[in-house]
KOLSEVO-233130 format. One record per residue (C-alpha): residue in three letters; residue number from 0; z, x, y. Coordinates in steps of 0.001 Angstrom, whole numbers. Each point is the difference from the previous one (the first is absolute). Example, Ala and Ser with C-alpha at 12.3 -4.5 7.8 and 13.67 -1.06 7.14 Angstrom:
REM residues 2
     r     k         z         x         y
   ALA     0      7800     12300     -4500
   SER     1      -660      1370      3440
REM end
This chain:
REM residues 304
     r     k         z         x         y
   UNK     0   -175532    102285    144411
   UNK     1      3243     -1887       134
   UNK     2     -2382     -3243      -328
   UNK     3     -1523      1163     -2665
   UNK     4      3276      1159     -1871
   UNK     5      1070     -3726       590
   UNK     6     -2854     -1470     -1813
   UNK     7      -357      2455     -2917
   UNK     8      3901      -637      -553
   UNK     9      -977     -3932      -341
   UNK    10     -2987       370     -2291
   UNK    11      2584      2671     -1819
   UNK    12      2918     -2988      -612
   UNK    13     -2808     -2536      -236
   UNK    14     -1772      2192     -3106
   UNK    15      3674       107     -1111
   UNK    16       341     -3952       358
   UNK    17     -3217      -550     -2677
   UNK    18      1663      2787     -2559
   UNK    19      2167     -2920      -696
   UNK    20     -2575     -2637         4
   UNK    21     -2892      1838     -1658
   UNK    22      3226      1679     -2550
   UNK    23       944     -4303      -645
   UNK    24     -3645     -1117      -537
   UNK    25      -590      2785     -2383
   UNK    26      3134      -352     -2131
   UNK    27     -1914     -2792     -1287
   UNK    28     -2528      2387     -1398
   UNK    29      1985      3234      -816
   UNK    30      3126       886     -1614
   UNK    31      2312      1794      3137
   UNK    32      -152      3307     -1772
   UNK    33     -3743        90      -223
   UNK    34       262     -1240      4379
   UNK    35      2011      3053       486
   UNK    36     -2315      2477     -1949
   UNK    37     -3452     -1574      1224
   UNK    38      1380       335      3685
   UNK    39      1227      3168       290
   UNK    40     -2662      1347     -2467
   UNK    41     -2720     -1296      2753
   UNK    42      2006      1818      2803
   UNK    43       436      2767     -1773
   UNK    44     -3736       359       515
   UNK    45       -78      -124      3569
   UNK    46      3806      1546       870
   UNK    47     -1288      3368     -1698
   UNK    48     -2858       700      2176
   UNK    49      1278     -1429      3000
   UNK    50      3132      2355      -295
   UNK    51     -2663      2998      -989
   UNK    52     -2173      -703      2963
   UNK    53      3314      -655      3114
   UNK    54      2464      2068     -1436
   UNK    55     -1338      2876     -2664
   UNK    56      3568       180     -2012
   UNK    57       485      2614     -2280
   UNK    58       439     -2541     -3077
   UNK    59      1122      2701     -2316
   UNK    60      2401      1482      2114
   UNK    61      1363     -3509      1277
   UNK    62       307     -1114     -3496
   UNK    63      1553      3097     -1312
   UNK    64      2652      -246      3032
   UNK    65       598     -3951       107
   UNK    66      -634     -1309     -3711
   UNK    67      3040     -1423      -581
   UNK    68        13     -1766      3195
   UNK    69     -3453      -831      -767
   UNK    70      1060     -1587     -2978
   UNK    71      2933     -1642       498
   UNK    72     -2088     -2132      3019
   UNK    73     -3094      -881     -2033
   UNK    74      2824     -1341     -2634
   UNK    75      1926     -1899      2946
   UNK    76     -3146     -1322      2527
   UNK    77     -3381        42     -2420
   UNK    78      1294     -1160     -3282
   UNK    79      3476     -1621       532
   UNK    80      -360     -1564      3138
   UNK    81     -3250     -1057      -878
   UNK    82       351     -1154     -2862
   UNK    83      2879     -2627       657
   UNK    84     -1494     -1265      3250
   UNK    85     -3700     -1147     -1487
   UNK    86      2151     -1225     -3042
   UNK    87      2143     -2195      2466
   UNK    88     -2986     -1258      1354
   UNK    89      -774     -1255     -3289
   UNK    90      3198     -2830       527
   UNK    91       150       183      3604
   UNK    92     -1629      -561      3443
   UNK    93     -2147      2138      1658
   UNK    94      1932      -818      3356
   UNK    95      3463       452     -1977
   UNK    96      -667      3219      -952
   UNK    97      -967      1077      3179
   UNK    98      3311     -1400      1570
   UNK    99      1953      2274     -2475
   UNK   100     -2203      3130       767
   UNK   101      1234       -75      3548
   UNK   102      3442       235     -1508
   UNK   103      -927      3509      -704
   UNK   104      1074      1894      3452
   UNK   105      3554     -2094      -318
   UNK   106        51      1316     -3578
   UNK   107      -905      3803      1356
   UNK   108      2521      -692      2705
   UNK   109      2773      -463     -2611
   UNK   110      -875      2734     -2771
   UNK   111       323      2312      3812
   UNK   112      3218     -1533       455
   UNK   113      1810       851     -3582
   UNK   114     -1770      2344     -1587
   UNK   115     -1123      2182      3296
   UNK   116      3102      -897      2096
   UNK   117     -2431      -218      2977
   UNK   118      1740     -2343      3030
   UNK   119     -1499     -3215       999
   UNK   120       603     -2195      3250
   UNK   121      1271     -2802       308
   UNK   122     -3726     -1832       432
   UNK   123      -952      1131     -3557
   UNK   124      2810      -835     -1748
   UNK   125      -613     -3379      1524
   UNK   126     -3924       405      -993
   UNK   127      1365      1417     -3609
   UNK   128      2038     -3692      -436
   UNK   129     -2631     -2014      1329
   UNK   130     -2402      1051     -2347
   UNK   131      1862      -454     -2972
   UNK   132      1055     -3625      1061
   UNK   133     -3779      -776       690
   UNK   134     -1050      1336     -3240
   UNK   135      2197     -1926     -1823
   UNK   136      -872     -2980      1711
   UNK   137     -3378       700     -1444
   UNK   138      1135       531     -3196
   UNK   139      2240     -2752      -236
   UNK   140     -2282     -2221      1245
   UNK   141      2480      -779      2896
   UNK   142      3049      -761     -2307
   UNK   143      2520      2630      1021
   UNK   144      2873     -2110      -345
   UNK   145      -682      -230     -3581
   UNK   146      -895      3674      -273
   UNK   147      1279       907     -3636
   UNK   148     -1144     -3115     -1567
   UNK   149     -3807       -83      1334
   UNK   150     -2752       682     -2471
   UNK   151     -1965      2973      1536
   UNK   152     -3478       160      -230
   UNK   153      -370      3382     -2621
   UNK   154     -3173       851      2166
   UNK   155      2322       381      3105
   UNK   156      2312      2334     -1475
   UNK   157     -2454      2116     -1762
   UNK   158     -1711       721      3695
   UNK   159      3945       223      1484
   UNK   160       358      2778     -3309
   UNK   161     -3074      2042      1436
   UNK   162       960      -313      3465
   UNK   163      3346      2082     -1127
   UNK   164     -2133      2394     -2030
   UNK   165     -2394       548      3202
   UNK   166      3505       552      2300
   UNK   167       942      2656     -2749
   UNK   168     -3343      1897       380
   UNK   169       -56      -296      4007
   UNK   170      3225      1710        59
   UNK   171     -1575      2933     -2181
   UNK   172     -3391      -464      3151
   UNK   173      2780       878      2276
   UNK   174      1160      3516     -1448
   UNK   175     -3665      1400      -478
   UNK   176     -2300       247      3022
   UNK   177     -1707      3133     -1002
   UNK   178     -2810     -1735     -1971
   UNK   179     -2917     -1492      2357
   UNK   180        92     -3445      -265
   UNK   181     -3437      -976     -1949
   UNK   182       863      2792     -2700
   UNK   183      3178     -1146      -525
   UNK   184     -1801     -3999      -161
   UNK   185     -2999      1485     -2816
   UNK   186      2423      2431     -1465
   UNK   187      2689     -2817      -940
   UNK   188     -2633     -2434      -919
   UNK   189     -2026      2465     -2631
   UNK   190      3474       337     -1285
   UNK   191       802     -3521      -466
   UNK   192     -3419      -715      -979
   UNK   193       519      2087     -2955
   UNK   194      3564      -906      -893
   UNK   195     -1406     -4044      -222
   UNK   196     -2710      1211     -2478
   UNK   197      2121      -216     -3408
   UNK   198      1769     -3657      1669
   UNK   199     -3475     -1221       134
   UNK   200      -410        17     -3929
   UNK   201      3083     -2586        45
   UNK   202     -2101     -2524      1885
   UNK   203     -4123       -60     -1676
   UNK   204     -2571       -76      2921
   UNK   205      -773     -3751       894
   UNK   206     -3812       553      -368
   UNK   207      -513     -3705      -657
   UNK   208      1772      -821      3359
   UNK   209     -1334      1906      2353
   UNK   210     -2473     -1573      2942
   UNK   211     -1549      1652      2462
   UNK   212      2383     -1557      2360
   UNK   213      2820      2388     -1841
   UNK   214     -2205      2935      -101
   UNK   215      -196      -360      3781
   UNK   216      3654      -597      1112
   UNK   217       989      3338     -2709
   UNK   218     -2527      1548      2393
   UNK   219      1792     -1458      3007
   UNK   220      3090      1063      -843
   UNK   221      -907      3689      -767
   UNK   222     -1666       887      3026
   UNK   223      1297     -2751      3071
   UNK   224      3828       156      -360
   UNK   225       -86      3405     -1865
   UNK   226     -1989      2171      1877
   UNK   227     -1097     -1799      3599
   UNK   228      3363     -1302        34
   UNK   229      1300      3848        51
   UNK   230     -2254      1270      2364
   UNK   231       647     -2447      2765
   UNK   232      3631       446      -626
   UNK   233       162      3283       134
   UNK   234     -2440      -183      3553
   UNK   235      2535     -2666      1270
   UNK   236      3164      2412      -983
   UNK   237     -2091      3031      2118
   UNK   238      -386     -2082      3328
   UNK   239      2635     -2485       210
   UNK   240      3094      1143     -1807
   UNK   241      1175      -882     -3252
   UNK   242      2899     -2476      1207
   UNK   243     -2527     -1882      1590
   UNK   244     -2229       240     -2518
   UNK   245      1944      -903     -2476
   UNK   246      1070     -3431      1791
   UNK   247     -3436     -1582      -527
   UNK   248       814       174     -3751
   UNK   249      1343     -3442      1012
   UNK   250     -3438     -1153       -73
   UNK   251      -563       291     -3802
   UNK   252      1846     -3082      -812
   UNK   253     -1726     -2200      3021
   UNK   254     -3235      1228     -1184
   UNK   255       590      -875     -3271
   UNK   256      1352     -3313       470
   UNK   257     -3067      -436      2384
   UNK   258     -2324       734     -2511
   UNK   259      1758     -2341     -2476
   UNK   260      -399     -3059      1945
   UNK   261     -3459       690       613
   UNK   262      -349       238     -3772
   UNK   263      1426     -3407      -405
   UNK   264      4009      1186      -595
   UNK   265      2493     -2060      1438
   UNK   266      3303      1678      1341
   UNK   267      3307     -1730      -341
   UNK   268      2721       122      2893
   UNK   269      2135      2682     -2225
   UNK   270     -3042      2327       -43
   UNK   271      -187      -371      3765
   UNK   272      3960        35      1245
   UNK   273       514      3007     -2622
   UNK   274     -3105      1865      1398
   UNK   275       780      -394      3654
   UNK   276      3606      1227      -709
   UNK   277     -1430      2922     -2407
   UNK   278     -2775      1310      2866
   UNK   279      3227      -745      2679
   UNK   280      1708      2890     -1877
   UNK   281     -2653      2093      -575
   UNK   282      -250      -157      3820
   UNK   283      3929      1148       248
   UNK   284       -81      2613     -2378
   UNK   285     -2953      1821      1848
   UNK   286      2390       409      2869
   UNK   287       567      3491      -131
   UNK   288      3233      2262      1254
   UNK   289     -1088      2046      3510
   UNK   290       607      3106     -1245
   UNK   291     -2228       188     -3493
   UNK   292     -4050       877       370
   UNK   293     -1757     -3718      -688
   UNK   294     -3008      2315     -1885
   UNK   295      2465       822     -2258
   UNK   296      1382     -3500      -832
   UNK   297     -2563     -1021     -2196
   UNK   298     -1768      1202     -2602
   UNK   299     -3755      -525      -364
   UNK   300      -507     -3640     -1661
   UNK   301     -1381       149     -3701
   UNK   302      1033     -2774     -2031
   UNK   303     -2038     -3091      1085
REM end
């Protein structure tokens, strides 16, 4: 079973890894508001009855209890978050916006810090600093010493933007556990779904632009990342613990570069010093204090 969690956890971060591929390729095709909607509309369609069929929520009663919650998440993860990462991919890598995803525990780490005054250990304030510097690096292109003065790729901090906006709605995941996990994920995205709906008429459907090819990575992204991806998360979570569950998330960013250079990609020295150093304190950070529960630690992964 263990074996089993292992590989489901690397097909989960691997699924992950082509959200940002597949969500690059079809920028070309679709406007990043209409990538949002498309996705999470096709989920939708398969969160619903997969909820219905493990769980049997009482969707009236849950939304009655939880709807500002509800709300507030769908606005954060489904349309925000979204939204600014498929329109970073629009200016930036694939592989660089996976490098700033894994940013997102540090981030988590440090809205805990101020705004929940939870303690930390030494190791992730270490991991917290790490990951910052390595980001940067990325961003900067590996010109720190001429931090204030380097012309940032907009791409990069639009994905950096979303990251804080996903951090935001994590710490919300944290105070909440009464919802089961796939009603929460098709609650929140028929929420968003509908909120995107009057942003679409800003941006006209692309009818002349669309292949085949996008049709099929809208598809991919709806059901691979959005729903598989959740299932073998949540199955990893249940067996092995979510601390070290949550360490694979490392794997995103290798995947993705992976998958780049197979594409034909190439990856400058930046990209790879500022990853290593990124993933290093992702490692750090997920070096928990003895005396808190590691199922509690993290919250179950929705964003990618």
């Amino acid at each position: 079973m263990r074996y089993r969690a292992w590989i489901l956890l690397l097909l989960a971060n691997l699924f992950w890894a082509g959200n940002m591929i597949f969500g690059k390729l079809s920028t070309s095709e679709f406007p990043a508001i209409w990538i949002a909607f498309l996705r999470w509309a096709v989920a939708v369609l398969f969160l619903i009855p997969i909820a219905q069929l493990l769980e049997r929520p009482s969707w009236l009663q849950i939304w009655k209890k939880h709807w500002a919650f509800i709300a507030l998440s769908a606005v954060l993860n489904i349309v925000i978050y979204c939204y600014l990462s498929y329109a970073s991919l629009q200016l930036t890598s694939a592989t660089n916006g996976a490098l700033i995803n894994t940013l997102t525990p540090a981030l988590i780490m440090l809205f805990s810090f101020v705004l929940l005054k939870e303690k930390g250990s030494i190791f992730q304030v270490i991991g917290l600093i790490t990951s910052f510097i390595g980001v940067l690096i990325v961003l900067t292109k590996g010109s720190l010493l001429q931090l204030i003065h380097t012309p940032y790729n907009k791409g990069d901090l639009l994905m950096f933007l979303g990251v804080f906006c996903f951090a935001a709605y994590s710490l919300l995941v944290k105070k909440v556990k009464s919802i089961p996990a796939f009603t929460f994920v098709a609650m929140m995205a028929s929420v968003g779904t509908v909120v995107m709906i009057p942003f679409l008429f800003m941006q006209p459907f692309p009818g002349d632009k669309v292949t085949s090819f996008g049709i099929l990575g809208i598809l991919y992204l709806g059901i691979f990342p959005s729903v598989g991806s959740q299932m073998f998360w949540n199955y990893g979570i249940k067996v092995l613990g979510a601390s070290k569950t949550g360490i694979t998330m490392n794997l995103v960013p290798v995947f993705t570069a992976i998958i780049s250079v197979i594409l034909g990609q190439s990856l400058v020295i930046s990209q790879i010093i500022g990853g290593l150093l990124t993933i290093a304190g992702m490692l750090l950070t997920s070096i928990r204090r003895r005396q808190r529960s590691p199922e509690n630690d993290i919250a179950p992964r929705l964003d990618q």
